[in-house]
N, C-alpha and C positions, 0 to 999 in steps of 0.2 A: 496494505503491504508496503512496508517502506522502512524508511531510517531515521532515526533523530525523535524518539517518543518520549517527552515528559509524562509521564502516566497519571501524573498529579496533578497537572491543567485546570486548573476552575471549568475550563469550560467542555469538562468531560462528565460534569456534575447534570445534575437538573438544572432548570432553569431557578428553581427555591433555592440551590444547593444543599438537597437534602442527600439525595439517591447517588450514588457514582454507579454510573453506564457503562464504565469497561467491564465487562465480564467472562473474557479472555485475551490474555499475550502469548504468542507462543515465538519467541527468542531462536531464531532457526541455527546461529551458532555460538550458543551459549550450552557450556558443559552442563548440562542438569536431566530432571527427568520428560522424557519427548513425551506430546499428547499421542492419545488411542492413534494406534497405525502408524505412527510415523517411529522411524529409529534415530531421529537426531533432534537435538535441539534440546529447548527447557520451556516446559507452559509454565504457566503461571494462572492457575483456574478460579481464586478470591480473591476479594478486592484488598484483604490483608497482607498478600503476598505482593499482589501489583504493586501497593504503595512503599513495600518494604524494597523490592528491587526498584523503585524509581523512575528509572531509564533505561532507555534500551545502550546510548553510546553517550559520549558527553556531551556531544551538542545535540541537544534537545528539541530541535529547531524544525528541519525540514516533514519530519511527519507527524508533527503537535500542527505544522501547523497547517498541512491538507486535511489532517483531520477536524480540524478547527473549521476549515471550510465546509467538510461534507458534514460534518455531525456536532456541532460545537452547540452549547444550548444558550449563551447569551447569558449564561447566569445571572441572576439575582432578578431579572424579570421588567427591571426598568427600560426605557424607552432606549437611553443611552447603551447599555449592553444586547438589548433585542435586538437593536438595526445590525447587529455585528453576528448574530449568531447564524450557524450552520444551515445546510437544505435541510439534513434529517434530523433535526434537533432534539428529537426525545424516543432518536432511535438507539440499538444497542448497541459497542463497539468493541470490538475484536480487534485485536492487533497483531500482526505479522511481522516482527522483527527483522530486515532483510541485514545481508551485509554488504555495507557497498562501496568493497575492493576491486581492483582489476579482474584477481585473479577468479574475484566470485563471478564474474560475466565471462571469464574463456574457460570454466569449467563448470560448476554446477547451477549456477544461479536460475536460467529460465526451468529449469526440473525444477528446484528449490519453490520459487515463484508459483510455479504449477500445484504443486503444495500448498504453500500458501493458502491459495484460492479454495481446495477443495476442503479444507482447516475451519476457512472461514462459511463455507456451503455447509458443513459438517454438524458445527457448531448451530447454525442457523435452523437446520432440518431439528434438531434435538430441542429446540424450542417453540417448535412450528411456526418460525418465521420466516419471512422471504427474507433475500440478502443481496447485497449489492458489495464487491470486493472491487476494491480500487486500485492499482498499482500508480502510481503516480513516481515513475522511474522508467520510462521510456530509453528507449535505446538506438542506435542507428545500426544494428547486424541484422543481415536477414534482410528478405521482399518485404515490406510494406502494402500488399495486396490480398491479405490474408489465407495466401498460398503458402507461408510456413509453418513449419512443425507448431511452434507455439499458437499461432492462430488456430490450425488446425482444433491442436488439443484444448484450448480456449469453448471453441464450438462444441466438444464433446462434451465439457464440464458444463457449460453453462445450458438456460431453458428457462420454462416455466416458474418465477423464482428465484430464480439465478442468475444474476444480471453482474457483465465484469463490465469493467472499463479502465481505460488503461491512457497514461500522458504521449501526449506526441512523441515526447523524448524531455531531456533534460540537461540538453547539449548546446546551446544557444552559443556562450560563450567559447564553445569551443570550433576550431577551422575542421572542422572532417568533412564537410560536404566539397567535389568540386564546382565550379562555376565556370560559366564561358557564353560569351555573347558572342554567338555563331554571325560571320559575313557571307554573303554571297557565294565566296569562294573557297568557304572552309569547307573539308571536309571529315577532318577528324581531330580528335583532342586526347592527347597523351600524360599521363601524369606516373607519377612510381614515390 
């Protein structure tokens, strides 16, 4: 679940480059037609279609290439491209088109997300495979102690099979955290 997907990646191939292993996208706000249950968005269920739509935005970047890390096959089989391929490299991949606006994190985005995940659980059960859903788009709203809503509904979705996992954040260059080296004599720290 993320942004930025080349769908055409070599290294979404086998490792022969025989087989392409996307075997679903589903574009969460693209005007087209939404997968079973859901009312928004556009799958994309053949590898005919994935290739014909491309990309999810134009920069092709950021989710080509965490999925390059979880699932990338190292194509062609040599030494030179193996050392570089993925943990699950001749697993299947599903892709979650996020959009990521502002406005999609102070309005729908962790529901959206929530989706996502269960898209991709969905998808997985109809082929009797386990699954693993990645979000790799970490955010700073919210406990961090798995006392929120999304943690919460995270626990619900996931089990036996169903394994999420999610980035710290993806905010590094950004100042939102505060900071303050407490003295002896401090007592409190004020900011607005």
């Amino acid at each position: 679940i993320d942004a930025g997907f080349d769908y055409t990646h070599p290294a979404f191939y086998d490792t022969a480059y025989d087989q392409y292993r996307v075997k679903r996208v589903w574009e969460q706000k693209t005007i087209g037609i939404p997968p079973a249950g859901f009312s928004y968005g556009a799958e994309y269920a053949d590898s005919a279609s994935i290739h014909t739509k491309g990309y999810d935005v134009n920069d092709g970047s950021h989710g080509t290439h965490v999925a390059g890390i979880a699932g990338g096959s190292g194509y062609g089989g040599d030494s030179i491209h193996a050392q570089y391929r993925g943990i699950a490299y001749n697993s299947d991949l599903v892709f979650v088109a996020i959009s990521p606006t502002l406005d999609y994190w102070l309005t729908s985005g962790m529901a959206d997300m929530l989706d996502g995940v269960q898209y991709i659980y969905n998808y997985a059960q109809s082929v009797s495979k386990p699954a693993i859903a990645n979000l790799s788009w970490g955010g700073p709203l919210g406990p961090h102690d798995g006392t929120g809503l999304f943690s919460q509904a995270m626990d619900n979705l996931s089990g036996p099979g169903k394994i999420f996992t999610i980035s710290a954040g993806n905010n590094g260059n950004e100042k939102i955290h505060l900071q303050k080296t407490f003295s002896p004599t401090d007592i409190s720290v004020n900011t607005f």
